[in-house]
N, C-alpha and C positions, 0 to 999 in steps of 0.2 A: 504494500500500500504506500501511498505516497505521503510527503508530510508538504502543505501548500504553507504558503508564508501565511501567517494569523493578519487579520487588520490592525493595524497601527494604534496606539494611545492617541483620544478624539478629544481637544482640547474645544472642538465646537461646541457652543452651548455649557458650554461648564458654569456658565453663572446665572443659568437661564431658572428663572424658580427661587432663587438663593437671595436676591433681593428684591423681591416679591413682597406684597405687606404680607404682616405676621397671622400667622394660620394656615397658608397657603403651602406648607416645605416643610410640614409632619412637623420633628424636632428639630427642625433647625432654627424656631423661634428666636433663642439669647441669642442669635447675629444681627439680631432686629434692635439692638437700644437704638434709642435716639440719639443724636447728634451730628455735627457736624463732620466729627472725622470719618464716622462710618458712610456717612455719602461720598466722602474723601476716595475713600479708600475704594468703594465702587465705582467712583470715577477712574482710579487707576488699574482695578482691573478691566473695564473695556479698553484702557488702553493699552493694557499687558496683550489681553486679545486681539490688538489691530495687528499688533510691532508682532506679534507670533504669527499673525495670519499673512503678513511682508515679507515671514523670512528672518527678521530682526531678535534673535534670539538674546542677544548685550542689551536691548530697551526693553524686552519684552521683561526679562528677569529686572533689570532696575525698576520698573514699573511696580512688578510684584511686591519688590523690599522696599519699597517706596509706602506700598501699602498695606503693608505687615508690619510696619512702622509705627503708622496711625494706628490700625485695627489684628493685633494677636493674632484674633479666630477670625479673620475673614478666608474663607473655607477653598473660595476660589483661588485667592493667590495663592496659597499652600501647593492645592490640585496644580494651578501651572506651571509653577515654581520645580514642583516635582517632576512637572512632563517634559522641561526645558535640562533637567539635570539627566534627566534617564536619554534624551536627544544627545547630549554630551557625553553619554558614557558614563552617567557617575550614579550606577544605578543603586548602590546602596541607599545614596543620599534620596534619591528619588522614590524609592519605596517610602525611607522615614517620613514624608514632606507628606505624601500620597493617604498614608497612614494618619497623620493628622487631620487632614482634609476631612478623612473614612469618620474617626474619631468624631466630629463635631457633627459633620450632616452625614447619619449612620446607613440612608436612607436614598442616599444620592446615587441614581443607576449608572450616571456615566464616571463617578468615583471609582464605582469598583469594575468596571468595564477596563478602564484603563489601569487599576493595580492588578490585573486578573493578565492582561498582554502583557505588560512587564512582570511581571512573574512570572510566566510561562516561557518569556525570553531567556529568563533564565533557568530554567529547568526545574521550577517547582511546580510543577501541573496540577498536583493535590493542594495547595492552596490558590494556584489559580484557578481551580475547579469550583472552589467555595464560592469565589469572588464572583465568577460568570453566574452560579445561582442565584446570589446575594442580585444583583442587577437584572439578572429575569425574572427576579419574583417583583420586581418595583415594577418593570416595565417590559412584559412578558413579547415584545414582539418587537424588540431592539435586535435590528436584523445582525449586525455585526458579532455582539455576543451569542445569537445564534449561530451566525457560523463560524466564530471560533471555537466555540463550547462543542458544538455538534462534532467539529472535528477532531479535538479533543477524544471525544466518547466513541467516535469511529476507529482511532489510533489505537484505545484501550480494549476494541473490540464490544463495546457496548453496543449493538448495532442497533438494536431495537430505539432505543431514545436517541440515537444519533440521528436514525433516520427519522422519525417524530419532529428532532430540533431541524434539521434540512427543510420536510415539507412545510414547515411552521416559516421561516425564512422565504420559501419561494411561495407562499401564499400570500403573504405580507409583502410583496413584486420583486423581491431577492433576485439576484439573475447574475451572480459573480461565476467566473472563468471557474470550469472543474466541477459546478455544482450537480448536473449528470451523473458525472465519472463517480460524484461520491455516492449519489443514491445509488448508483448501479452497483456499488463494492458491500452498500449497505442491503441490499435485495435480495445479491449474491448469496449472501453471507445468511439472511433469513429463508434460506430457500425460495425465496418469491420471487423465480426464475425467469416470467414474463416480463415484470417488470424490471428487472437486471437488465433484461436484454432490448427494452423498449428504453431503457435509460444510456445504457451504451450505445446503440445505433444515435439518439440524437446526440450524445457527444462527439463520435467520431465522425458522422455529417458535417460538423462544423470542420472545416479547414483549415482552422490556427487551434486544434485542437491540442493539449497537451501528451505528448508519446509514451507517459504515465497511462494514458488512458488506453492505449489500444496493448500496452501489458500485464495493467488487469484486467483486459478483456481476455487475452491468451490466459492466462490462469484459471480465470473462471471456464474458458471452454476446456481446458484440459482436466480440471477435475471432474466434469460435470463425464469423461473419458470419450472428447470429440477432437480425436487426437489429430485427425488430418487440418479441421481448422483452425484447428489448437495450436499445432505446431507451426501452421503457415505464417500466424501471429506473431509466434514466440520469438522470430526471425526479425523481428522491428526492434528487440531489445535492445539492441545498444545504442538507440535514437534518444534515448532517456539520461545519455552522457552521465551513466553511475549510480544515480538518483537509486535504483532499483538493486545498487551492488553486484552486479554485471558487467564485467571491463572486457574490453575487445581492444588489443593490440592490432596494429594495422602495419603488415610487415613488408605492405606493399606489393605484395602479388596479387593474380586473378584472383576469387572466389572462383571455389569450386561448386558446381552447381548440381552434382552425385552424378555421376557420371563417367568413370574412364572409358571415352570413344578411343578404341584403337582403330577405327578408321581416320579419326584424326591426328592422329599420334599421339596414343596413351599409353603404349608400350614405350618403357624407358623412361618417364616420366616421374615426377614425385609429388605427391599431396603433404602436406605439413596441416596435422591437426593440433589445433593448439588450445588449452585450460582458456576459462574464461570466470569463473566464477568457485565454490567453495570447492573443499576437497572432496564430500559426499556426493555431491552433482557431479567431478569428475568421474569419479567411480564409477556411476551409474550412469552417466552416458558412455560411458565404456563400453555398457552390456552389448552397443551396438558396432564394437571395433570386432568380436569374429567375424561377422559380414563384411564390411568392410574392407579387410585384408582379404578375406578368400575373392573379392571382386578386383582386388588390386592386384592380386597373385594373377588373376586368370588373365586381366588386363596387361602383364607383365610392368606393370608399374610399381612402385615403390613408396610406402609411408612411412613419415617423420614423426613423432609424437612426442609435443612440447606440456608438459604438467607438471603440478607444483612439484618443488624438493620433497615433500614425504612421500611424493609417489614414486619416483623414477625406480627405486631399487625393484617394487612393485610390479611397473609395470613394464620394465624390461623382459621378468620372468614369467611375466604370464601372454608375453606379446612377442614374441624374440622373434618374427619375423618383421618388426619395425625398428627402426631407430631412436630409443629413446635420448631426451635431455630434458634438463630441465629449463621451468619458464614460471618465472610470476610476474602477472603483469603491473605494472608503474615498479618496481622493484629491481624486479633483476630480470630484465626478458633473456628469452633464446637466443643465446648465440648461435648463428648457424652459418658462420664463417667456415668454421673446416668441415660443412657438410656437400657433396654437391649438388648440384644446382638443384633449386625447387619450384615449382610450375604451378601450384596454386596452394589456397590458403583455407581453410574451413575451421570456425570454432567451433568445439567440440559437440556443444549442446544443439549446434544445426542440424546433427547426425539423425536422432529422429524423424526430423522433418522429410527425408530420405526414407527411410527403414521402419518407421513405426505408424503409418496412416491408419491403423485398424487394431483391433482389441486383437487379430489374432496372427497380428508382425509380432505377439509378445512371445511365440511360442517358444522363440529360445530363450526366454527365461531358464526353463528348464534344465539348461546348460551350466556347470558354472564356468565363468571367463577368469577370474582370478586365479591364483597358483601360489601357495606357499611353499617354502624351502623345506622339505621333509627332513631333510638333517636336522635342520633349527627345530621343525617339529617335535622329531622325534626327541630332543633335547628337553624341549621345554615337559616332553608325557613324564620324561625321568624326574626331572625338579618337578612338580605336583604331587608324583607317587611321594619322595624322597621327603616332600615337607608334612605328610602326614603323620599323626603323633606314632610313636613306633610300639609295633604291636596290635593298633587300631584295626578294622575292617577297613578295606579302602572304602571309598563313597561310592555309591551307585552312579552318581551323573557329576559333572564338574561342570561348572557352570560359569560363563563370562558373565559381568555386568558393568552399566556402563549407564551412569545415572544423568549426567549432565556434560556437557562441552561449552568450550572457551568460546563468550558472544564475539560479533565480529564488532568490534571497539567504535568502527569510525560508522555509525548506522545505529540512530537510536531507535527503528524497530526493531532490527532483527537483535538487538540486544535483552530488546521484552519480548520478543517471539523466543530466543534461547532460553528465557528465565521460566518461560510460561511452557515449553516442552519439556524442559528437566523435571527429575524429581529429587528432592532431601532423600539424600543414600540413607538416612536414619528412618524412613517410612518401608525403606526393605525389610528392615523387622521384623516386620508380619510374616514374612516366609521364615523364621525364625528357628519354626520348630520343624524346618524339613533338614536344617541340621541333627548330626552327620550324615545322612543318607545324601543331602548336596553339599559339597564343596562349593562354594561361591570364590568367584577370581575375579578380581577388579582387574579391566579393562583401559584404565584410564592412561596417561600420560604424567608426567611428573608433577606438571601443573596442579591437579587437585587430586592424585593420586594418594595424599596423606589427608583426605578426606576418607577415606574406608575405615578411619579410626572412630567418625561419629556411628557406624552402626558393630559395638563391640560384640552384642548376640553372633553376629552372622562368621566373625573370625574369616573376613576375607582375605585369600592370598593374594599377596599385590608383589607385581612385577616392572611394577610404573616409572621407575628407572631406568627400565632397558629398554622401553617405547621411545625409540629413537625415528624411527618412520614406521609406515605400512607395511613393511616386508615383515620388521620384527614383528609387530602386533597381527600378521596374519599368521605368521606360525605359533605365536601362542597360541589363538584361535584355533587353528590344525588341531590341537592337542584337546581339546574343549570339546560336551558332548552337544552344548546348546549356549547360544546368547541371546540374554535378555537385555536390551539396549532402546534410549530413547531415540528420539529423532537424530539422529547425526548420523556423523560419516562411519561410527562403527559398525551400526547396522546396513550400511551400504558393502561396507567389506565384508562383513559375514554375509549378506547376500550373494556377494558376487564370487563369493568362495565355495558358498554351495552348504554354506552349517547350516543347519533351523535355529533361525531366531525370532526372537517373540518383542514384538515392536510396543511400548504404551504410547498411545497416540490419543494427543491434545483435542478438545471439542472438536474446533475447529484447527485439520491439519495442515501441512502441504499440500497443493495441488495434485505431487503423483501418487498419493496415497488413497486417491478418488472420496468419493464422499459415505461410502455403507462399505464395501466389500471388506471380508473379513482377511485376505490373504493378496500378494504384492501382485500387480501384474509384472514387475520389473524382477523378481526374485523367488523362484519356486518354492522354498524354504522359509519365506517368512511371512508369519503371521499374525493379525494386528488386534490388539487389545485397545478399543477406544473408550475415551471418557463417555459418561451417562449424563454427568454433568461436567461443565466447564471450572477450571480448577482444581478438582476434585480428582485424583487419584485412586482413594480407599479402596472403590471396589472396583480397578482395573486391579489393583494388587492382589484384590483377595481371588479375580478371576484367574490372574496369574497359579497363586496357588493352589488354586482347583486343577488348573491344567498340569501341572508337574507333578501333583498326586497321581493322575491318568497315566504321565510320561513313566514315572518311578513304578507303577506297576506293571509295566513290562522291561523295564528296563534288565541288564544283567547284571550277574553279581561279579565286583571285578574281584582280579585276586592281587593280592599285593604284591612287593615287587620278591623277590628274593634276597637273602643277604647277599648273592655277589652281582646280585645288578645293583644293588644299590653300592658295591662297592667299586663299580665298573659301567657306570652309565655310559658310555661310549660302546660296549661291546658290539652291540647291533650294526656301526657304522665302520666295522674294520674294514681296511683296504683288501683284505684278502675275500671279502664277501661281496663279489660283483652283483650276482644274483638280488641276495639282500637289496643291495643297493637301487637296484634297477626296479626292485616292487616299491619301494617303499616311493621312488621318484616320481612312478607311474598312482601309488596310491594318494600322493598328495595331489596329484594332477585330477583325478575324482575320476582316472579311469582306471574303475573294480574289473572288469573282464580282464583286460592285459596285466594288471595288477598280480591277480590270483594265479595266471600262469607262471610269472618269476616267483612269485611266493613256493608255487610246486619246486619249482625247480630249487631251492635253497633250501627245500627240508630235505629234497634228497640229497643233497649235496650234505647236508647238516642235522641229518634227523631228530639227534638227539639235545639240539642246542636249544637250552631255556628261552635266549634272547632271538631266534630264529621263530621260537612256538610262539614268542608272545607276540613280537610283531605281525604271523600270521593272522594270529587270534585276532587281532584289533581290525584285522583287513576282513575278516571274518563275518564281524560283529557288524562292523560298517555298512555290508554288504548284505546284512538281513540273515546270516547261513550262521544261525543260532547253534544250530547240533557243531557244525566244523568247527566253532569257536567256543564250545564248554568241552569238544573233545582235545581240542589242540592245548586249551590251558591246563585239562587235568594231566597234557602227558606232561604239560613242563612242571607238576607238582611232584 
């Protein structure tokens, strides 16, 4: 959603009422003694009013103290006194002054109209909230506090009374730039989908329409899952120059328009796709890089692929028929001097627009595209067994979690969109009592990785240290039997890796999370737990742990490790076990067929090896072939 400039502090009419004969201005009667100076004194505030209304802010304020001189409480000069310092920057001073003004005439709508914009200027919305009421309730149809307030309660997702305070504005002949664009995002958001879309068509009819508007318009169509004119839209985003937190580097080449014509010459050629927005969007417009290559292989053409630093290691290994480097854009873009030559440019998130026109271009979801390092995997299953208390049962399921992510700083929604998707790690409690049977393992990064100490029930193993990028945190995941993750880029990696993970999802979510369905079109393996009510968690958690009771009674009983695997966690990765090596390579890559044949072939080689059975077992287990996997660990007992 977009944040429009609020209207300005309205020094018009500020004195209008306030020397009025007495009765007429509720309590502001004691401005009313008599005498000479106080006519004085409203003599200079009209003239504080002319010298403001010239421009002349040096008369306009000598005016004021001129006449705060004479008269204390003259309530006006205060008010403009204040509107003249908050004009200069000096908005402490300008609240105090304003606050006086409040003070005397308690009652005065365009008082708090104007301490309600300066406050909000500066980032106290919750008492410019008050201040917007306090002047609607005087003067219910002050179109300007309408549509600051309205947008206000729109930002905070209040849609209902936002859109209330809007039609109240354009009933009363309102007609400011955007006022569409907002009923439509407020319509959207109420399901009253006619009107969203009766409200957008007259926005984007206008011609000097704002390019905010035709990006919630692609939002609203792609959750609504009208993907082909959803994404046609989505293609306008970076007309909105950031506004939307969407950056397009411009490396100067063609756009690529999906297409390798080898009749034109597209054999030999190179596409460069490049990041354009967070790390989970990367991800998951990835889903759409198998296609992609297998059309640029057959084209004999060649891709480049520019994405942030945590991804490269990532996506090198799960792409290696492209070129990875890294790219952030305004930061540190791609070099691609020592690459050669590149023949056009696409970012990333256009790839849909290509490859996803229908609910059933999803169907390689089913696939995963990601790839973890099965060494690294297999490393992190030894530290999990190794940290269990010794002697213990192992736990039946190990479990990632991944409760909140770092807002993006420079963007005050999406910093209350990350606050309002997170949840307090201490509300995981509730699953409490599925310890020991789950191991819980924090997911996070080092960042607030020393947050898994507010929920001490749960005794999470935390690795948040060694979250150095994606690669690392994908092969911890490898090792994991499920992740529960909120909206962020973890659960875009554990989708794209192919684990089941279990999403809690905010009222109102993302866009490609559509609006009812319970499971990802983007991710076969996960699926989504939404709020009932907005804010509210409790009983997404408590659904959570109705579902892992379901999962835990089928789940198997693991065995724990041995004394010499725990004194030799490396064993499984010796160099003299090629075989080993090649199942294990093939079973981080999620393909179980070729998997299970190098698995045969390394028992025969190794029949009787503990570290040979249990790696079997695991591929076993993965692969649903129950009997192979309680038979292979009882021979390594």
């Amino acid at each position: 959603m977009d944040r429009a400039p609020a209207k300005r502090p309205d020094h018009r009419g500020a004195a209008v009422g306030c020397r009025a004969p007495p009765g007429q201005c509720g309590n502001a009667d004691p401005l009313f003694a008599a005498g000479s100076q106080v006519t004085a004194a409203a003599a200079l505030v009209d003239k504080a009013i002319a010298a403001l209304g010239a421009g002349d802010l040096d008369a306009a304020e000598a005016a004021c103290q001129q006449a705060l001189a004479l008269d204390a409480q003259q309530a006006d000069a205060l008010h403009i006194a204040g509107h003249i310092a908050g004009r200069r920057g000096q908005r402490e001073q300008a609240l105090a002054l304003v606050e006086q003004a409040i003070a005397l005439v308690p009652n005065h709508p365009q008082y708090h109209y104007n301490m309600a914009v300066s406050l909000g200027e500066m980032g106290r919305e919750n008492e410019a909230a008050l201040h917007y009421q306090a002047c609607l309730r005087q003067r219910p149809h002050h179109g300007d506090a309408l549509w600051n307030y309205g947008e206000m309660l729109r930002m905070a997702e209040h849609f209902e009374r936002a859109a209330e305070l809007f039609l109240r504005f354009e009933a009363g002949g309102g007609n400011y730039p955007a006022l569409h664009h907002r009923l439509a995002v407020c319509m959207g958001a109420l399901g009253r989908d006619a009107e969203a879309a009766a409200r957008f068509a007259r926005e984007l009819a206008n011609p000097g329409h704002d390019p905010l508007t035709r990006w919630e318009h692609a939002l609203h169509l792609l959750s609504r899952e009208r993907f082909a004119e959803g994404f046609a839209q989505y293609r306008h985003r970076f007309a909105c120059g950031g506004r939307n937190s969407v950056f397009c580097h411009d490396f100067g080449l063609p756009s690529w328009q999906g297409r390798f014509d080898v009749a034109s010459g597209g054999s030999g050629r190179t596409l460069l796709v490049h990041g354009e927005q967070g790390l989970g969007d990367e991800m998951m417009f990835a889903s759409v890089l198998p296609e992609l290559l297998a059309d640029a292989q057959a084209a004999g053409a060649r891709v480049v692929l520019a994405v942030k630093p945590p991804l490269v290691r990532l996506f090198a290994a799960s792409f290696p028929q492209a070129t990875v480097c890294p790219h952030k854009v305004g930061v540190a873009v791609a070099d691609l001097a020592g690459l050669r030559r590149i023949d056009w440019q696409v970012a990333i998130g256009d790839l849909p627009h290509f490859y996803r026109k229908t609910e059933a271009d999803f169907a390689s979801a089913a696939r995963p595209y990601l790839r973890a390092d099965p060494a690294r995997t297999g490393w992190y299953a030894r530290q999990l067994a190794l940290q269990e208390p010794p002697g213990a049962p192992a736990p039946r399921l190990r479990v990632g979690i991944m409760w909140g992510s770092n807002p993006a700083a420079h963007n005050a929604k999406f910093m209350r969109w990350t606050q309002q998707r997170s949840i307090p790690v201490h509300m995981f409690e509730r699953l409490v009592h599925r310890v020991p049977e789950v191991r819980f393992v924090s997911l996070q990064n080092h960042e607030r990785g020393a947050e898994a100490a507010l929920a001490p029930g749960l005794d999470i193993l935390d690795f948040s240290a060694l979250q150095t990028d994606f690669a690392e945190t994908a092969a911890l995941i490898g090792a994991l039997d499920l992740v529960i993750s909120v909206d962020t880029s973890v659960s875009h990696l554990a989708g794209g890796l192919g684990k089941p993970c279990w999403v809690p999802l905010m009222k109102r979510p993302d866009w490609r999370h559509g609006l009812v369905r319970d499971h990802s079109l983007w991710y076969s393996g996960t699926r989504y737990f939404r709020q009932s009510v907005q804010h509210q968690w409790d009983d997404v958690l408590d659904r959570i742990d109705t579902a892992l009771a379901e999962l835990l009674a089928v789940a198997p009983v693991r065995v724990p490790l041995l004394p010499a695997e725990t004194a030799d966690g490396s064993a499984a990765m010796r160099p003299d076990r090629p075989e080993l090596a090649q199942a294990l390579a093939l079973l981080g890559a999620r393909d179980l067929p070729a998997a299970r044949q190098w698995f045969d072939r390394a028992l025969a080689r190794e029949p009787d090896s503990p570290a040979v059975q249990w790696e079997a077992a695991m591929e076993a287990l993965t692969a649903g072939d129950w009997a192979r996997g309680w038979d292979l660990h009882e021979a390594r007992l």
